[in-house]
C-alpha positions in Angstrom: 9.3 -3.5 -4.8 8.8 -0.2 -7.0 9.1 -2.6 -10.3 6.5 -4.8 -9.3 3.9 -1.5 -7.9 5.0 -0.3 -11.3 3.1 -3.0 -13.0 0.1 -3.2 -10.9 0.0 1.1 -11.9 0.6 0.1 -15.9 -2.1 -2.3 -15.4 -4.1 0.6 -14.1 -3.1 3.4 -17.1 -4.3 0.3 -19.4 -7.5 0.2 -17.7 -7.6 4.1 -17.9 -6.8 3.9 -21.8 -9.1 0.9 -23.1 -12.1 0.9 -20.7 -12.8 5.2 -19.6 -11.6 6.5 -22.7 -8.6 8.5 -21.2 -6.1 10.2 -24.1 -3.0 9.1 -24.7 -1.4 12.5 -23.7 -3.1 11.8 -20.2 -1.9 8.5 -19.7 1.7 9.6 -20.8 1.4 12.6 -18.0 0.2 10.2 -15.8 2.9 8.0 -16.0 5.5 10.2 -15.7 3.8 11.5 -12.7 3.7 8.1 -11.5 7.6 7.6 -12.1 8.3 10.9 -10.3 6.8 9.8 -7.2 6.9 6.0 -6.9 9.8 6.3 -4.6 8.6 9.1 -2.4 7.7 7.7 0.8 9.6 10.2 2.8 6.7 12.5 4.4 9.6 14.9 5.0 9.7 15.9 1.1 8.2 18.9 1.1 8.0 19.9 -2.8 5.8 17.7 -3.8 2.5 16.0 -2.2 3.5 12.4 -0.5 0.8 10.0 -2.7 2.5 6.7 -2.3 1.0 4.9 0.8 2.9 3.2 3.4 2.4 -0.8 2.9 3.5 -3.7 5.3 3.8 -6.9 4.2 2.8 -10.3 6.1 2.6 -14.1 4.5 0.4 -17.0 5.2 3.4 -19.3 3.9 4.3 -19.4 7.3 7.4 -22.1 7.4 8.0 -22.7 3.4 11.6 -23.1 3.0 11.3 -20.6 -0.4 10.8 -17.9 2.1 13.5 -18.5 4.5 15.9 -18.9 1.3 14.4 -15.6 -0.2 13.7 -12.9 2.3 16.8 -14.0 5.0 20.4 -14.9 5.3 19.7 -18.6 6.9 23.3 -18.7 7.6 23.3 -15.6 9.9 20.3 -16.6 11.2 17.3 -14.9 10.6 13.5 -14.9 11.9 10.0 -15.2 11.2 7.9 -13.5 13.1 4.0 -14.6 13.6 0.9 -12.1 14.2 -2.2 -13.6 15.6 -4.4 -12.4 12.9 -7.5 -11.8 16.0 -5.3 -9.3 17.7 -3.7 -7.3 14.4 -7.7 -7.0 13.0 -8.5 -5.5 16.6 -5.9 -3.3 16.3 -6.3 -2.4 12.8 -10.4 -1.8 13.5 -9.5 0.1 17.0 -7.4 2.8 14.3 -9.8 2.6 12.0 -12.8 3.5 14.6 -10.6 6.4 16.1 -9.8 7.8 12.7 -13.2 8.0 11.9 -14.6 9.8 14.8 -11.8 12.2 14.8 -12.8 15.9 13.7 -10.3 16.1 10.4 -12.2 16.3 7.4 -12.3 13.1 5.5 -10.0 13.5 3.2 -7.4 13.5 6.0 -8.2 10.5 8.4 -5.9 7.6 8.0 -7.5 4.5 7.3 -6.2 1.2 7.3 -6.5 -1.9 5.1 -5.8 -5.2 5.7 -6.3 -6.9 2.1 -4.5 -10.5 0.5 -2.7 -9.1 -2.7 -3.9 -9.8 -6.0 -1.7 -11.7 -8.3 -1.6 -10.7 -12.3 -2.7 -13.6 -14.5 -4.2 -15.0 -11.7 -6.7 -12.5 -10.4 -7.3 -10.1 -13.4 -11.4 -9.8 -13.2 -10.7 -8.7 -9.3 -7.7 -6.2 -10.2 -10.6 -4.8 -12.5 -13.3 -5.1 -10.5 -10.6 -2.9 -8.0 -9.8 -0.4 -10.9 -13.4 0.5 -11.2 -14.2 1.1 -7.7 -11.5 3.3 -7.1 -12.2 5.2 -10.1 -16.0 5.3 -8.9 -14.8 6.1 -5.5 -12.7 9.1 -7.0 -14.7 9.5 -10.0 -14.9 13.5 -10.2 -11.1 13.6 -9.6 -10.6 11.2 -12.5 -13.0 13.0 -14.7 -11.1 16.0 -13.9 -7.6 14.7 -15.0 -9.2 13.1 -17.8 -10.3 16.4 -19.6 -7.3 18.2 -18.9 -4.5 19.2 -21.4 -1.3 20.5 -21.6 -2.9 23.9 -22.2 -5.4 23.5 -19.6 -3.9 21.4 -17.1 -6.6 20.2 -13.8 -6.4 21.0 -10.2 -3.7 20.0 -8.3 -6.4 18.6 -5.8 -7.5 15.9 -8.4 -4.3 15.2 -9.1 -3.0 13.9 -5.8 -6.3 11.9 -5.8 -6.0 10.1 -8.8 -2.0 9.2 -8.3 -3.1 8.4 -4.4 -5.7 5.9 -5.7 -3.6 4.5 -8.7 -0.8 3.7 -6.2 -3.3 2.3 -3.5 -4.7 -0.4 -5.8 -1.5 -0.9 -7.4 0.4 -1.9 -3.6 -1.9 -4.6 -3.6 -1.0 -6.4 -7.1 1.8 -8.5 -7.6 3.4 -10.8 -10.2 1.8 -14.5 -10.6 4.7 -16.0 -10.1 5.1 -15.2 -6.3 1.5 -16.4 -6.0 3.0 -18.7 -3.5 3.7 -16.6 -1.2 0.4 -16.1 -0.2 0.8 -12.3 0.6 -1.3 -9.7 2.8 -1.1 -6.1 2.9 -1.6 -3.6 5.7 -2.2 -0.5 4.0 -2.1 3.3 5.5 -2.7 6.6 3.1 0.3 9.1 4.6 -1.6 11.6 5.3 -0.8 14.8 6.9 -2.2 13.7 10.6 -0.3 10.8 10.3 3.5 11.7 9.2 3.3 14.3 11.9 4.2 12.0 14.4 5.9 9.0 12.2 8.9 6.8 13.3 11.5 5.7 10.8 13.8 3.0 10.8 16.3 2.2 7.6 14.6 5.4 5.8 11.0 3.4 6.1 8.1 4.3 8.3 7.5 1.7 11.8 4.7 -0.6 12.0 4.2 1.5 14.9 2.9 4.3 13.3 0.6 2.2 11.4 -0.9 0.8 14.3 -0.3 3.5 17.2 -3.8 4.0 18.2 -5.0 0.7 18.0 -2.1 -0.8 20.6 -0.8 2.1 22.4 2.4 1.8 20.8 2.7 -1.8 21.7 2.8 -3.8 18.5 4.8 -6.9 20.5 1.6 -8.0 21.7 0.5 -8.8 18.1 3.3 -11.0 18.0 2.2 -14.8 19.2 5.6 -16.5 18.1 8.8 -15.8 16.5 11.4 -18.3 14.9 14.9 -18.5 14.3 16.1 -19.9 10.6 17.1 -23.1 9.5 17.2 -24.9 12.7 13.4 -23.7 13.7 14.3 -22.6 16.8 10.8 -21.6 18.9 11.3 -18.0 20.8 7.8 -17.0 22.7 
């Protein structure tokens, strides 16, 4: 939902503004920025650096009729399908451990994230507690940005870096009132190693690209049960 990431990265320019002291020119530039590319998932767009990361989404509300109402057509006759969470975090590690023995430099290995979101009004010390390790993380890049003008404008390097990280932390935050939902995100920076060999369906990366290396391309051995809406229906 680029509304609700939208928040989470207003949240983050706030931050930016009241606790590092950014300018209010910066923070506008920043924002437009942020408009410009909160929509650009397609690694095939080739004028302007892919920074927003590719997110799945999972629920602990596993049977809630809210969700079934919400997210499918009961009448059609939708489905719920159920990770076991032993297998996914083996998987996720497996990517994690091969991406970080790989020779790219580190700025280019994909690694995953497998984080509950944080909901506004709920968790606001943790959103900031987030906000300042990613600006630790990427401190010279945000320093950088934070000096520039529109006569003196930074690198293009820092940049990418600070929109990546906004847009990182902000694809974990969502509004309070779908605190029920009990969400997790899975997590993957696009980076260039990675959209070389992506798989789209409906215009939108495959969980199989997140997880490629961890399950050989066999993400249905994540799944431990799938069920059919309303009647409940039990497929294994």
């Amino acid at each position: 939902d680029d509304r609700e990431i939208k928040e989470g990265c207003d949240r983050f320019l706030s931050f930016l503004s009241s606790e590092k002291g950014f300018p209010d020119s910066v923070v506008e530039m920043l924002r437009g920025n942020i408009d410009a590319n909160i929509n650009r998932f397609d690694p095939r767009a080739k004028d302007l650096p892919n920074v927003m990361p590719w997110t799945f989404s999972v629920s602990e509300a596993e049977d809630a009729p809210y969700q079934w109402k919400h997210y499918v057509d009961c009448q059609a006759g939708g489905y719920r399908v159920a990770f076991n969470t032993d297998r996914l975090e083996e998987a996720i590690a497996a990517v994690n451990k091969a991406n970080a023995q790989s020779m790219l430099p580190v700025e280019q290995r994909a690694i995953l994230v497998f984080l509950p979101c944080m909901y506004l009004d709920f968790d606001d010390v943790l959103i900031a507690e987030c906000f300042r390790a990613a600006y630790k993380d990427f401190e010279r890049a945000f320093e950088k940005v934070r000096a520039s003008t529109p006569e003196k404008d930074c690198d293009n390097a820092s940049g990418v870096q600070v929109l990546s990280a906004i847009f990182f932390v902000s694809s974990l935050i969502k509004r309070g009132r779908y605190r029920h939902e009990r969400e997790w995100r899975l997590i993957l920076h696009a980076t260039d190693s990675v959209k070389h060999d992506y798989e789209m369906v409906g215009g939108k990366p495959r969980l199989r690209t997140l997880l490629s290396a961890g399950v050989s391309g066999r993400v249905s051995d994540l799944v431990c049960q799938v069920m059919r809406s309303p009647q409940g229906d039990v497929k294994a």
